[in-house]
Backbone as numpy.savetxt, mean C-alpha at the origin, in Angstrom:
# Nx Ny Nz CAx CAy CAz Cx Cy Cz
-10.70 28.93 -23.26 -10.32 28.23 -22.06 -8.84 28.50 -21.78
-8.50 28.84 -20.58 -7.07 28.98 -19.86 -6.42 28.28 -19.68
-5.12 28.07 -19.74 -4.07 27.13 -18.86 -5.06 26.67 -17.51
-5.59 27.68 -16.92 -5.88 27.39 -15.20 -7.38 26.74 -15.12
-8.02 26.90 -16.12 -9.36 25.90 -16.13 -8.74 24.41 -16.80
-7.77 23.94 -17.13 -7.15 22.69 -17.26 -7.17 22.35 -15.54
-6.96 23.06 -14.67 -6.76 22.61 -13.24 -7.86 22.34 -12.61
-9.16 23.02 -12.88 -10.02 22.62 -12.33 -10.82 21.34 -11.85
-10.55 20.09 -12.82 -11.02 18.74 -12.92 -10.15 18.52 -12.60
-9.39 18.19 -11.92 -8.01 17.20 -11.80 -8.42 15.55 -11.83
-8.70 15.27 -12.63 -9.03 13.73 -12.98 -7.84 12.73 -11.99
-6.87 12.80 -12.84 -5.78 12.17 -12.37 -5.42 11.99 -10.69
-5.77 13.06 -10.24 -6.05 13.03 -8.49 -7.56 12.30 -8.03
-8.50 12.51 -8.94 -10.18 11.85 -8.30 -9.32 10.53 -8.60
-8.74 9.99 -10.22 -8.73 8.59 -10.41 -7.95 8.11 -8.56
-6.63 8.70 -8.45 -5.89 8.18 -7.28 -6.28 8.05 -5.94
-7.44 8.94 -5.85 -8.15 9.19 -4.45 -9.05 7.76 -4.74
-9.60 7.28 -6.09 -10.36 6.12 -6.04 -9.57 4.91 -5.44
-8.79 4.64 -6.02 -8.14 4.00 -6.58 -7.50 3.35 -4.88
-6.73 4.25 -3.93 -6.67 4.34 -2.44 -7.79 3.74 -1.73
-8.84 4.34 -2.04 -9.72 3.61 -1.70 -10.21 2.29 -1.70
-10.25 1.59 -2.91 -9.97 0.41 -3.48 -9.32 -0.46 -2.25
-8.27 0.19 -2.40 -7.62 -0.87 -1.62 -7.28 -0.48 0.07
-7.98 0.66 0.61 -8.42 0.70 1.93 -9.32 -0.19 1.92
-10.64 -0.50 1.45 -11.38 -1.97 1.47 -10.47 -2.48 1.27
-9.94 -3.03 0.93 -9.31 -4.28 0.18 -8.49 -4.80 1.81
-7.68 -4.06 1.96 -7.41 -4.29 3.53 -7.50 -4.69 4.45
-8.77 -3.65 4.84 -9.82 -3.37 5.80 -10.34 -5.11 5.70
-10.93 -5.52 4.74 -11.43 -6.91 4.28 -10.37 -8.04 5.03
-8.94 -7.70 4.41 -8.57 -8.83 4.78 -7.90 -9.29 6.83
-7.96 -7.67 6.94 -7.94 -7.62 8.45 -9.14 -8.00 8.87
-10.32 -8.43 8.68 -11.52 -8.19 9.32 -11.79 -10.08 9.14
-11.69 -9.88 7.96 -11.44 -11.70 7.46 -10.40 -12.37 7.11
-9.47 -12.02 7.19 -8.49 -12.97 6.48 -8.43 -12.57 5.33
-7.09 -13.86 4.55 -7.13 -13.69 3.09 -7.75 -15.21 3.03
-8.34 -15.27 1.70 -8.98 -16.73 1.46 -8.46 -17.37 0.30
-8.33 -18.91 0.14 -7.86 -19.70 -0.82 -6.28 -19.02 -1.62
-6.26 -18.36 -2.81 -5.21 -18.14 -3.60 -5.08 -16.90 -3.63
-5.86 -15.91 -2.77 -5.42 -14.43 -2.58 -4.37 -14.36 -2.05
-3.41 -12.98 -2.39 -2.59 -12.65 -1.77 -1.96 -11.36 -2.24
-1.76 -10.42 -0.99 -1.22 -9.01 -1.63 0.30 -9.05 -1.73
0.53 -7.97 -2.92 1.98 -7.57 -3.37 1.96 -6.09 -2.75
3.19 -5.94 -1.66 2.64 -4.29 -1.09 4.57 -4.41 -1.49
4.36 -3.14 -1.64 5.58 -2.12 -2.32 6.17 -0.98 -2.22
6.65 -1.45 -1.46 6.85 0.50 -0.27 8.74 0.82 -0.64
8.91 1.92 -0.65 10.00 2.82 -0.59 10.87 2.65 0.87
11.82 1.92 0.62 12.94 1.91 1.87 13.71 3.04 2.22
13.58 3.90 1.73 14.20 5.26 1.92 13.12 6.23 2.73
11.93 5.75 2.43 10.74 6.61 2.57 11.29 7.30 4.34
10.60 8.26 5.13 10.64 8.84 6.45 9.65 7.62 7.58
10.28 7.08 8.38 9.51 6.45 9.13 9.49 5.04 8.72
9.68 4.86 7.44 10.44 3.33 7.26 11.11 2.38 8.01
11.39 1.34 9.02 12.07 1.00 9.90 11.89 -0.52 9.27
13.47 -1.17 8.32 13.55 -2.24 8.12 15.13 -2.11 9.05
15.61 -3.81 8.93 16.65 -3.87 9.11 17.65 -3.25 7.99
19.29 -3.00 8.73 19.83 -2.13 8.02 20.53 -3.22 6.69
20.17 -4.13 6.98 20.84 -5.64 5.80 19.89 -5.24 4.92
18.32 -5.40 4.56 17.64 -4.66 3.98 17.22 -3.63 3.22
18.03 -2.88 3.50 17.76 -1.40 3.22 19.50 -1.45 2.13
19.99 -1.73 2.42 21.20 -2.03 1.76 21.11 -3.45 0.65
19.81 -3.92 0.51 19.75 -5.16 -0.29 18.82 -4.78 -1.25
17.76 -3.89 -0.62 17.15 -3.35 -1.51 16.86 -2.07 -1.74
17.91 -1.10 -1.82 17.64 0.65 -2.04 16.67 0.83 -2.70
16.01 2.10 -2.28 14.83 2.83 -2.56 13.16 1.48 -2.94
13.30 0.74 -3.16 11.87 0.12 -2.67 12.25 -1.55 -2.90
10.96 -2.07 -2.29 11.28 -3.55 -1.62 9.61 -3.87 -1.95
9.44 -5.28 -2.18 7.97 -5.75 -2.31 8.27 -7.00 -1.30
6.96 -7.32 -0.48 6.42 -8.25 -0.16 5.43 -8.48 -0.39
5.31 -10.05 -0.30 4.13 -10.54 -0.93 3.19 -11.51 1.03
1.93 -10.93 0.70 1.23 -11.71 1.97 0.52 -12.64 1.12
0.17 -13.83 2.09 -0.48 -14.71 1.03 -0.58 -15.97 2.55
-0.41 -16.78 2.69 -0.89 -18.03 3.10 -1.05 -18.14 5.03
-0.14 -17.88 4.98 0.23 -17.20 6.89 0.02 -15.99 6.95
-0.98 -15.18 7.95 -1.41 -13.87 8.47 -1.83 -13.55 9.50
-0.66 -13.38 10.19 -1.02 -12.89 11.99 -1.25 -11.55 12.18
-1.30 -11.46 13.41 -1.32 -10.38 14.00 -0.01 -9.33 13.36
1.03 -10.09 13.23 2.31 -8.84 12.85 1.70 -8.29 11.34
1.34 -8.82 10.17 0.83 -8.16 9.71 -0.40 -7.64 9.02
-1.60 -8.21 10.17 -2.48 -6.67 10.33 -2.34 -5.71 10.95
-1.25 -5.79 11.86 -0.94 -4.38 12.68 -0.20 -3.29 11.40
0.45 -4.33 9.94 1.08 -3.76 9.48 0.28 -2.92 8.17
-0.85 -3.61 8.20 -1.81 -3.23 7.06 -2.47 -1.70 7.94
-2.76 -1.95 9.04 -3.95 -1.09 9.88 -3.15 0.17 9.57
-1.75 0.18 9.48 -0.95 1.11 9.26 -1.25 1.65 7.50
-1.53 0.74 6.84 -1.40 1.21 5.51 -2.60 2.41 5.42
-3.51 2.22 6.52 -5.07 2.79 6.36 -4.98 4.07 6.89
């Protein structure tokens, strides 16, 4: 066996392609229904990332990534912000 038949399975990419998925349902779910009782997502994005648009107090409070947590209040501002995650 070759270095280049190690490439052929790329596990580590099927696991991540699952894994995305996961939580495209997961989403998809809570845009469609809500979140219920004690759910709530931790989303974790890169403030540096291209197309990122926080305030500039923000981005200076928290370089290179920032978490929010959704959980009890969920409007419209962010399922427009999830529909984006999809």
């Amino acid at each position: 066996m070759s270095d280049d038949d190690d490439d052929i399975l790329r596990y580590d990419r099927m696991v991540e392609a699952a894994l995305r998925g996961v939580v495209r349902e997961a989403v998809q779910e809570v845009i469609d229904h809500g979140l219920a009782g004690d759910h709530h997502f931790y989303i974790t994005f890169l403030t540096d990332y291209p197309g990122v648009q926080i305030p500039g107090y923000l981005r200076e409070r928290y370089p290179g990534e920032m978490t929010i947590v959704l959980q009890y209040q969920f409007f419209r501002a962010e399922k427009w912000m999830l529909k984006k995650c999809l």
